[in-house]
C-alpha positions as CSV (number, residue, x, y, z in Angstrom):
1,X,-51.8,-9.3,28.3
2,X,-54.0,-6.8,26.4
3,X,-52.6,-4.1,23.7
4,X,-52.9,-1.5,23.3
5,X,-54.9,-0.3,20.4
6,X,-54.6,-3.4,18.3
7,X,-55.3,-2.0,15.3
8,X,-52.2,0.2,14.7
9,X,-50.2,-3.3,14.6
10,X,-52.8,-6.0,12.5
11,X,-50.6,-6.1,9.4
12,X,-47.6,-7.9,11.6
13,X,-50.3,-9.8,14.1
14,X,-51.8,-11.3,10.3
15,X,-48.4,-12.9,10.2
16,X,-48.9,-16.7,10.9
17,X,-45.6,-17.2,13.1
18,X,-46.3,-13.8,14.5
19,X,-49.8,-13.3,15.7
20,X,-50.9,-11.8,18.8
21,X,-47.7,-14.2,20.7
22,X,-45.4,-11.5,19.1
23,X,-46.9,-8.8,19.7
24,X,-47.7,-9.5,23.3
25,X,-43.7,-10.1,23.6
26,X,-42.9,-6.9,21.6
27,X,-45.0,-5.4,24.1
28,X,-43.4,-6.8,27.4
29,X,-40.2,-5.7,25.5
30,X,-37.3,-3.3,27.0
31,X,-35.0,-2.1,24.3
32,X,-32.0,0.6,24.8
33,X,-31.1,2.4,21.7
34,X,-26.9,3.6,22.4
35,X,-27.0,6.7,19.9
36,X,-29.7,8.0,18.3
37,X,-27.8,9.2,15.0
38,X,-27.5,7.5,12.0
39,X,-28.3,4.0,13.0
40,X,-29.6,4.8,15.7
41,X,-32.5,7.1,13.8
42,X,-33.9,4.2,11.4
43,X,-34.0,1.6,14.6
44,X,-35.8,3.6,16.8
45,X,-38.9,4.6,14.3
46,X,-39.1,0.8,13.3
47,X,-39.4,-0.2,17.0
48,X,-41.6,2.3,18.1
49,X,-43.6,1.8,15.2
50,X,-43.8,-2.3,16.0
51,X,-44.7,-1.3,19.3
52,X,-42.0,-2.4,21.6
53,X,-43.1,-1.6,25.2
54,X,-40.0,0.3,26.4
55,X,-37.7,2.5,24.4
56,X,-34.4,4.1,25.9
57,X,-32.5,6.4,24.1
58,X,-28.9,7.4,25.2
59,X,-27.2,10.0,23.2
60,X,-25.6,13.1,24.6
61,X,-25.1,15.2,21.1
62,X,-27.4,17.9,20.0
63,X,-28.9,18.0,16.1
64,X,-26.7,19.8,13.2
65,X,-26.9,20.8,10.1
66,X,-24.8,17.9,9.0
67,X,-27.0,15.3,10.4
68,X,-29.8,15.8,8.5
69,X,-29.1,14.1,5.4
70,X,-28.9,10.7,7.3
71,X,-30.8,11.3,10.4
72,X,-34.0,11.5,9.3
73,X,-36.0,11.5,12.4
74,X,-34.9,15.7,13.2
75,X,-35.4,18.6,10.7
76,X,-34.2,21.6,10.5
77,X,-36.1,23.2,13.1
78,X,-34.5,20.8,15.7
79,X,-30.7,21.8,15.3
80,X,-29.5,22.9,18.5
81,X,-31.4,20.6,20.4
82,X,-30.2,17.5,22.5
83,X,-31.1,14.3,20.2
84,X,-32.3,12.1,22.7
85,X,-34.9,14.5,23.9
86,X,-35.5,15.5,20.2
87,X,-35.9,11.6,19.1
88,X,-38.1,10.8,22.3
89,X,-40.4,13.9,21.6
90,X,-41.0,12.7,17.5
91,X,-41.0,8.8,18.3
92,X,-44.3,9.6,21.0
93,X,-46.2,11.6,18.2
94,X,-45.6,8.2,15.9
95,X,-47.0,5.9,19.0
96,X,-48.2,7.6,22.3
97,X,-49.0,3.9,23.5
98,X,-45.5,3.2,24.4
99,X,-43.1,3.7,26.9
100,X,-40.4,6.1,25.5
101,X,-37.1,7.1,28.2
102,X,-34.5,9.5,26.9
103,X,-31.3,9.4,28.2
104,X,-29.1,13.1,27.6
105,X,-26.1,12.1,29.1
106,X,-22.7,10.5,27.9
107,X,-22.5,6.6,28.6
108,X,-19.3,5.8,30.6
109,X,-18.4,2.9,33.1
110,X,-19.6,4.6,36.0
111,X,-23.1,4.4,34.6
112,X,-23.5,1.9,31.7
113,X,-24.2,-1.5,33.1
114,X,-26.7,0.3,35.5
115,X,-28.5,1.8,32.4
116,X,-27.9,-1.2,30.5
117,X,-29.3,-3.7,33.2
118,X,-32.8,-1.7,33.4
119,X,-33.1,-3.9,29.8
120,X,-33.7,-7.2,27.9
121,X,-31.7,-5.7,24.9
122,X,-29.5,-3.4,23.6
123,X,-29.0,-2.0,20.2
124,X,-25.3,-0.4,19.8
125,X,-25.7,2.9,17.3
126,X,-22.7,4.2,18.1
127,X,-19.9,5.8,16.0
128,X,-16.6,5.2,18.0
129,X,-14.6,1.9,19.3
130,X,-14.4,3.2,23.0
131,X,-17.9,2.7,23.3
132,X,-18.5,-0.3,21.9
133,X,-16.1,-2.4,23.4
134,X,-17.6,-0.7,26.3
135,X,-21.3,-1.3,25.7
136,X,-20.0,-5.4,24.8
137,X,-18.4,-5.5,27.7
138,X,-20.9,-4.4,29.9
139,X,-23.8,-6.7,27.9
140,X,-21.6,-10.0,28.4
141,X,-21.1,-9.1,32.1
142,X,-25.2,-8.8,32.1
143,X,-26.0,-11.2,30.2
144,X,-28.0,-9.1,27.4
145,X,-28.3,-10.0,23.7
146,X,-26.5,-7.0,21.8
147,X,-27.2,-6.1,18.6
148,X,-24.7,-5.0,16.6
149,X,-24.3,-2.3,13.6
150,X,-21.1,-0.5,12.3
151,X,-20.9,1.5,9.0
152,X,-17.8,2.1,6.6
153,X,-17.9,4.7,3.7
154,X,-20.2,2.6,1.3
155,X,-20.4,-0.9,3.7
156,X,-22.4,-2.0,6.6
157,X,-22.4,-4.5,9.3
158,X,-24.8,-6.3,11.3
159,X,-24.8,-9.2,13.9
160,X,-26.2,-10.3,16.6
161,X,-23.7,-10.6,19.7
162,X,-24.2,-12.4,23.0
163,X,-27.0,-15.1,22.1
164,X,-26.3,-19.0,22.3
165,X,-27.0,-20.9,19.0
166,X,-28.2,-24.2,19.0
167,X,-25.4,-25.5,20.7
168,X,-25.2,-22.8,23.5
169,X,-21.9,-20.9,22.0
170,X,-21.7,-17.4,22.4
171,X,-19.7,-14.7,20.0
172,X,-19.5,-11.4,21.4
173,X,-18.0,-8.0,19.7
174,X,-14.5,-9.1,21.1
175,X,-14.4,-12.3,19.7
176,X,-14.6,-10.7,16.1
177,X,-12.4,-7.4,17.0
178,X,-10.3,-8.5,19.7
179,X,-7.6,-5.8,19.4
180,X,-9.3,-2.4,18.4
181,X,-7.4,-0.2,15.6
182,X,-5.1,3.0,16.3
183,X,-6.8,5.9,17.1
184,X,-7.8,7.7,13.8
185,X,-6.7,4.8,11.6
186,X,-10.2,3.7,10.7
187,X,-12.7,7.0,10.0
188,X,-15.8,7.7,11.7
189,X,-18.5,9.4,8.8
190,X,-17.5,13.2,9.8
191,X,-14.0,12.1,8.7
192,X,-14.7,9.4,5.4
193,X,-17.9,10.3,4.6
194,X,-21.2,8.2,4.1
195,X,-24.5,8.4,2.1
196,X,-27.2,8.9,3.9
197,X,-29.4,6.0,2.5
198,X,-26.5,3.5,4.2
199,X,-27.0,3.9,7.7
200,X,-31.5,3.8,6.8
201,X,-30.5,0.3,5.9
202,X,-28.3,-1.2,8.6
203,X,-30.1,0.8,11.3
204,X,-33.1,-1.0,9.9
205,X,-31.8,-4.5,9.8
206,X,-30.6,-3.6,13.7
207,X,-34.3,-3.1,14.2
208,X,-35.5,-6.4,12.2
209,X,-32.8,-8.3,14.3
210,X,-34.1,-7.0,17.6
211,X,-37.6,-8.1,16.5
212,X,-37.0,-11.5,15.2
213,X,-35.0,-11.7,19.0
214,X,-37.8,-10.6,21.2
215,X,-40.8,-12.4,19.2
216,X,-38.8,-15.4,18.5
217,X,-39.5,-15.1,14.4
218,X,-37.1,-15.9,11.8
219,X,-33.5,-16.3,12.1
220,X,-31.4,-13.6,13.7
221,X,-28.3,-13.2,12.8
222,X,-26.8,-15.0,15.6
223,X,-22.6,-15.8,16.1
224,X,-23.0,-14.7,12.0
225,X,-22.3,-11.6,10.7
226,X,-24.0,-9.8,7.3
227,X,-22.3,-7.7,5.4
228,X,-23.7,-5.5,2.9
229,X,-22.1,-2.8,0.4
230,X,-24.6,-0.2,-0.5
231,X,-22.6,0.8,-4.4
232,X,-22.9,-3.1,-5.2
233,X,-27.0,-3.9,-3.2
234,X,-24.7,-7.0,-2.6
235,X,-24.7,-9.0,0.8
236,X,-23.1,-11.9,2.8
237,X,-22.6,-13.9,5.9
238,X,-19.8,-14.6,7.6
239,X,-19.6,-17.5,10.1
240,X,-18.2,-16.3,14.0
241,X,-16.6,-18.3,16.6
242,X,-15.3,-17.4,20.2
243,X,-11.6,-16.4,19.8
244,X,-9.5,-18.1,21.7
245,X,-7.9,-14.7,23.8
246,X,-10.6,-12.5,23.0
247,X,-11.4,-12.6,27.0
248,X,-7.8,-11.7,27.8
249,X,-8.1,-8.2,28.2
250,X,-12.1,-7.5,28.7
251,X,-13.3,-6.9,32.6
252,X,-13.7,-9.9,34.5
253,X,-16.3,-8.6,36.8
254,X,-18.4,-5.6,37.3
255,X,-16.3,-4.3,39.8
256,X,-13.0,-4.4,37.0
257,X,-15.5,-3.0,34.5
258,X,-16.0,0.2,36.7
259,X,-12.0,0.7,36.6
260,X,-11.6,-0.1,33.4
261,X,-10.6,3.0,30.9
262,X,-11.9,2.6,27.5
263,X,-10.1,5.9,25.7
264,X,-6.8,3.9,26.7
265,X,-7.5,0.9,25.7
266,X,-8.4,2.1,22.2
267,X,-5.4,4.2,22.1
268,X,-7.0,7.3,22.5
269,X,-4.7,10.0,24.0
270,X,-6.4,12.4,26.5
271,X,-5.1,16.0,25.2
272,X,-2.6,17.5,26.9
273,X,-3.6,20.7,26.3
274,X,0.0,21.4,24.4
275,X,-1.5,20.9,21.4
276,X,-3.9,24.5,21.3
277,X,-7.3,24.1,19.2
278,X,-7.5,27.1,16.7
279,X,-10.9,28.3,15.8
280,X,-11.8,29.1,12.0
281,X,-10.9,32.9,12.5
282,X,-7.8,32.3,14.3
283,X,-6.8,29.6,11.8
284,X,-7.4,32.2,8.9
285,X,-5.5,34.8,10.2
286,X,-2.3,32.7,11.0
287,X,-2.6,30.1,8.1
288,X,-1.3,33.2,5.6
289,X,1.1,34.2,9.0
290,X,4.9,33.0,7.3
291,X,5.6,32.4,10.8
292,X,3.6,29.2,10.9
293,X,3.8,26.2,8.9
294,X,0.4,24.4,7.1
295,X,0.1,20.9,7.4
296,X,-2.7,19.1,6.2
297,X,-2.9,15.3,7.7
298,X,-5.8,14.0,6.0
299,X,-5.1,10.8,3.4
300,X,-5.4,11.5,-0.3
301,X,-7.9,11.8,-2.0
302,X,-10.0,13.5,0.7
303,X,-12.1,16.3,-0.2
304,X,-12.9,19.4,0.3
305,X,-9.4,20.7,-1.2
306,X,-7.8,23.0,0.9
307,X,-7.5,26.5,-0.7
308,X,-6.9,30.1,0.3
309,X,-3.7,29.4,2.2
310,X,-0.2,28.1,1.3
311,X,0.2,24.1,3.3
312,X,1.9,20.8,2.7
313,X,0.3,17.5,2.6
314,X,1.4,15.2,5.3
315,X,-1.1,12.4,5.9
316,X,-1.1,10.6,9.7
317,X,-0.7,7.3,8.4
318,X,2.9,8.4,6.7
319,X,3.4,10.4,10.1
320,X,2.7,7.4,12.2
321,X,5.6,5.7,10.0
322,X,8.5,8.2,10.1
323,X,8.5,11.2,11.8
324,X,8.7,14.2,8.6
325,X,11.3,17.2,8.9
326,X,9.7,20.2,10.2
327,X,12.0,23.3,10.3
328,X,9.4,25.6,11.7
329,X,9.2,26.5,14.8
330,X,5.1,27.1,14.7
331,X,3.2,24.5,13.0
332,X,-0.7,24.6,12.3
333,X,-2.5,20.9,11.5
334,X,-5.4,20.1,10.5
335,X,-8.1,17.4,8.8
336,X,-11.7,16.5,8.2
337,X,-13.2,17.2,11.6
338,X,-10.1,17.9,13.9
339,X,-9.7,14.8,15.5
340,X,-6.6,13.3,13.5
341,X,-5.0,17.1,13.6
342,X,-5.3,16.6,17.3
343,X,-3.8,13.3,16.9
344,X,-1.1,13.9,15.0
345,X,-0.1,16.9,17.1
346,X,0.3,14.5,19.7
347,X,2.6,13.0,17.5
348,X,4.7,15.6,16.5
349,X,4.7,17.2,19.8
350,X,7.0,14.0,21.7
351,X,9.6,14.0,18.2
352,X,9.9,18.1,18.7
353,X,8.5,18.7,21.9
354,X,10.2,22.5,21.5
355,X,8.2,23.7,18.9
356,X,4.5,24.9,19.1
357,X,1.6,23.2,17.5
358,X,-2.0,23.9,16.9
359,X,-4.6,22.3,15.3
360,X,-7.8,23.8,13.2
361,X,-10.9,22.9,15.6
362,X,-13.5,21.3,13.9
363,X,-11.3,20.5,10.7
364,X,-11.4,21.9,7.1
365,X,-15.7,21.1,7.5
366,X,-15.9,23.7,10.3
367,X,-13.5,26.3,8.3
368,X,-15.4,25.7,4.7
């Protein structure tokens, strides 16, 4: 098979267990890229710019402000727009010699092993546990090598899931996280916080992994997982093996996969609408409203302070615990980026389901 414009790639084809072999493979290559934010960013400029023959890129989000410091493949001029458009649009100015597919929709069961099956690997970028038990599941069904990334305030994780070692023994994402956390009990970056240097790193090493796969260089980071804390520049490994009921609750088939309902089996509440979202105005105007009771759920510690408006601190973790007193009749929540308001609404709402409660859409970022 010829390549395309050699040239662009003789620094990795000088590599003696490389060579024109790899890049021929990288060429042949299919890759889907689920999210194209923080991780998802970094992998996608490192494979286009090794010259992987097919890129897909499934995120349904549009660029903000936010994402900039982190997501370094949009600029300002680009908030508003759909990333996966965005990120297809740069990635063909960096190589126009390869096959670049964006995906603007969101991933679900009705249409994820069909994406998923149009490719030889998948690299999981995204941010919530929903979707990637759902993107795991849907890869061991397949048959596709997954490569895994997850990020944590001032940690990162890679692996490589859904490979057979030397010995033919699989690991897949279940095997390591076989029962996923409560909803809001482990915080997604809007909510914790990250710096944007982190996810440059793992997103990379997602990118080195897929490589090393595909050309059949190095050793990936198979049934092992690295670990690596961006305050300390330290890293390890960790050894995986197949847990013994990590199967027990994951589809059996295709066919159970298409009825199986993700959101629930995190934990994740649909809203019932009781809870009412309160935009920044509204929540300024009733905040100072003696009427209505402040209550702000986040843990301690969390920043920015809340100011402007009398409230109490009640974090979601004590609330999950015992149930606080509330003798209002009208309470107002909120947090970081109004998903544990939301949450703890919920809550509230089944211990005192005659009182009213609303929660500050889009958190204490949104208001500030």
């Amino acid at each position: 098979m010829a390549i395309k414009n050699e040239a662009r790639y003789q620094r990795q084809i000088r590599l003696k267990d490389f060579g024109r072999s790899g890049q021929q493979k990288l060429a042949k290559a299919k890759v889907l890229v689920i999210g194209a934010g923080g991780l998802g960013c970094p992998a996608l400029l490192y494979l286009a710019a090794a010259g992987i023959g097919t890129l897909g890129i499934i995120d349904h989000d549009i660029v903000e402000l936010s994402n900039l410091h982190r997501q370094t493949l949009y600029t300002v001029s680009d908030i508003g727009r759909l990333k996966a458009d965005c990120a297809a649009e740069k990635l063909a100015q960096l190589n126009p010699d390869i096959n670049i597919i964006p995906y603007p929709l969101q991933l679900g069961t009705q249409n994820a092993a069909l994406l998923i099956s149009k490719y030889d690997l998948v690299i999981d970028g995204s941010d919530n546990f929903p979707t990637r038990y759902m993107v795991n599941d849907a890869c061991v069904l397949l048959n596709i090598p997954l490569i895994y990334g997850a990020l944590s305030e001032n940690e990162g994780q890679v692996s490589v899931f859904n490979v057979p070692d030397e010995y033919g023994t699989k690991v897949n994402y279940r095997d390591v996280f076989p029962n996923p956390p409560q909803e809001g009990e482990v915080l997604n970056c809007a909510e914790a916080g990250i710096l944007g240097f982190l996810p440059g790193i793992i997103g990379t090493m997602q990118a080195g992994e897929a490589i090393k796969l595909l050309s059949g260089i190095g050793e990936p980071l198979v049934n092992k997982m690295m670990i690596y804390s961006g305050y300390t520049n330290q890293s390890y490994q960790v050894k995986l093996i197949p847990a013994d009921d990590a199967d027990q609750t994951s589809p059996a088939d295709l066919d159970a996969f298409l009825h199986m309902d993700y959101k629930w089996f995190c934990g994740i509440k649909g809203t019932t609408g009781a809870v009412q979202e309160l935009d920044a105005q509204e929540f300024r105007k009733l905040a100072k409203d003696s009427a209505y009771s402040v209550l702000d759920v986040r843990e301690p510690g969390e920043s920015p302070e809340a100011v402007g408006f009398p409230f109490r601190k009640v974090p979601l973790s004590a609330i999950r615990r015992q149930i606080p007193a509330l003798d209002e009749q009208k309470i107002i929540l909120f947090c970081q980026s109004g998903v544990r308001s939301i949450i703890a609404g919920e809550i509230l709402l089944d211990a005192y389901p005659g009182k009213e409660f609303y929660s500050l859409k889009g958190g204490i970022l949104r208001l500030s």
